[in-house]
N, C-alpha and C positions, 0 to 999 in steps of 0.2 A: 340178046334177049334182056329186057327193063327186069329189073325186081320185082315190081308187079308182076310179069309176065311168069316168071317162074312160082310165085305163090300160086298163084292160078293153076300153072300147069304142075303143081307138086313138085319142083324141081329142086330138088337141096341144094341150095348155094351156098354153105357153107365149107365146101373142099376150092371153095372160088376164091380167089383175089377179095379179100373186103377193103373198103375202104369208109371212111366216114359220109352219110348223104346230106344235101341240100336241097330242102322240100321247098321248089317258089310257090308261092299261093298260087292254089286251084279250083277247082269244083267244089260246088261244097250239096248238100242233100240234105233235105227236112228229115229228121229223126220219125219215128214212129208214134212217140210219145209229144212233135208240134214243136220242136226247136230245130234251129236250122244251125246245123254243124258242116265246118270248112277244117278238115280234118290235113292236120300238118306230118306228124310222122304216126303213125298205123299199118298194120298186114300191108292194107292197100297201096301204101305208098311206098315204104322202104322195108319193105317185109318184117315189122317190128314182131316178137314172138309173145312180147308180154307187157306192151306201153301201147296207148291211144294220148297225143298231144293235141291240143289243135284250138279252135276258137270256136265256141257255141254263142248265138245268139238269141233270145227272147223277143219279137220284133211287139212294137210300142203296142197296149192295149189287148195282149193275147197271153194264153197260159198253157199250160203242159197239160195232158193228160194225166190222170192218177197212175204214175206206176213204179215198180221198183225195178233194180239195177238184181240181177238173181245173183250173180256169180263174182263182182267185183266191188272196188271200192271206187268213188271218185271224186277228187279235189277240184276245187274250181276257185278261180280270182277275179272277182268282178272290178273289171277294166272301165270301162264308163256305161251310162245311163242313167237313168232317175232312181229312185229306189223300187227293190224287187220285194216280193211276199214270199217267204217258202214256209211250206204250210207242212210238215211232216209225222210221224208218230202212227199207232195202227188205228186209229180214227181219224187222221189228219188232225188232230186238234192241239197241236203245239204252230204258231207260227213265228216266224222271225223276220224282220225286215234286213237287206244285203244293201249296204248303199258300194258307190266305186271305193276301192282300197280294202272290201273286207274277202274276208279266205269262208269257202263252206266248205267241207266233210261230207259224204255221203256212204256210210257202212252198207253192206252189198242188205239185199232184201232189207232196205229202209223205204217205207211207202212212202212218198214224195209227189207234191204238187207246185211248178214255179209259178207266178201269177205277177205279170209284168203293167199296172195300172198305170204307168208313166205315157207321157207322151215321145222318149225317147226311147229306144232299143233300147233292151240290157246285154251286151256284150260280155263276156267272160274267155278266158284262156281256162281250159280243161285238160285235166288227164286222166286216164283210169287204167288200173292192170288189166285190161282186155282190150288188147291190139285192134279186134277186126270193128267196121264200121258197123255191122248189123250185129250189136251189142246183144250180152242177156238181158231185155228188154222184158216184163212184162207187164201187161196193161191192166190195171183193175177198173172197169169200167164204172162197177157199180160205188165206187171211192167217190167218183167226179162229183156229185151234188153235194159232200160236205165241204166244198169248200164255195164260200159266197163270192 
């Protein structure tokens, strides 16, 4: 039985043999909130209880939904692409631009919109203290039109 296999089926693997895991790239799934995440160690992959690692991307000319993260916190490091807009605050009306080389913060219920106007993907390596891939996720629809 995979490590996966036992999260799924409830199975405590921790009276088991642990050893350290090696996640090769795999599938990856559009987020909920429009970024397309290829999630590296998580629940899903090596039964992580309390880390999500992995690479999010923003593909050229597309932005994220208005929403906040409920329950955790999450760092991110934009790898390459042109520059990104994050547009955050409880009106959205702080923005900041992320070029490659800079680090964002995301404090858990911070309302958040990425907006990727470049002609290149904005790639980033991500992490957050919530393991599983269908994160606390939720969506404020009616956020979406402040941001231009």
């Amino acid at each position: 039985m995979t490590v996966l296999e036992d999260v799924q089926n409830n199975v405590n693997s921790i009276a088991a043999p642990r050893k350290a895991s090696v996640v090769k790239t795999g599938a990856g799934y559009r987020a909920e909130q429009g970024s397309d995440y290829e999630p590296g160690v998580s629940a899903e992959t090596v039964g992580s209880t309390a880390l999500w690692l992995g690479m999010i991307t923003l593909p050229a000319g597309k932005r994220t939904l208005a929403h906040v993260h409920e329950h955790h916190e999450t760092a991110l490091y934009m790898l390459s692409g042109d520059e990104m807009e994050l547009w955050t605050g409880d009106q959205l009306q702080y923005r900041d631009t992320v070029r490659p080389g800079d680090y964002i913060f995301i404090p858990p219920n911070m309302l958040h919109v990425a907006v990727n106007r470049g002609v290149n993907a904005a790639v980033f390596i991500g992490a957050r203290n919530e393991a599983t891939a269908q994160e606390s996720v939720l969506l404020r629809p009616e956020m979406d039109r402040k941001v231009p």
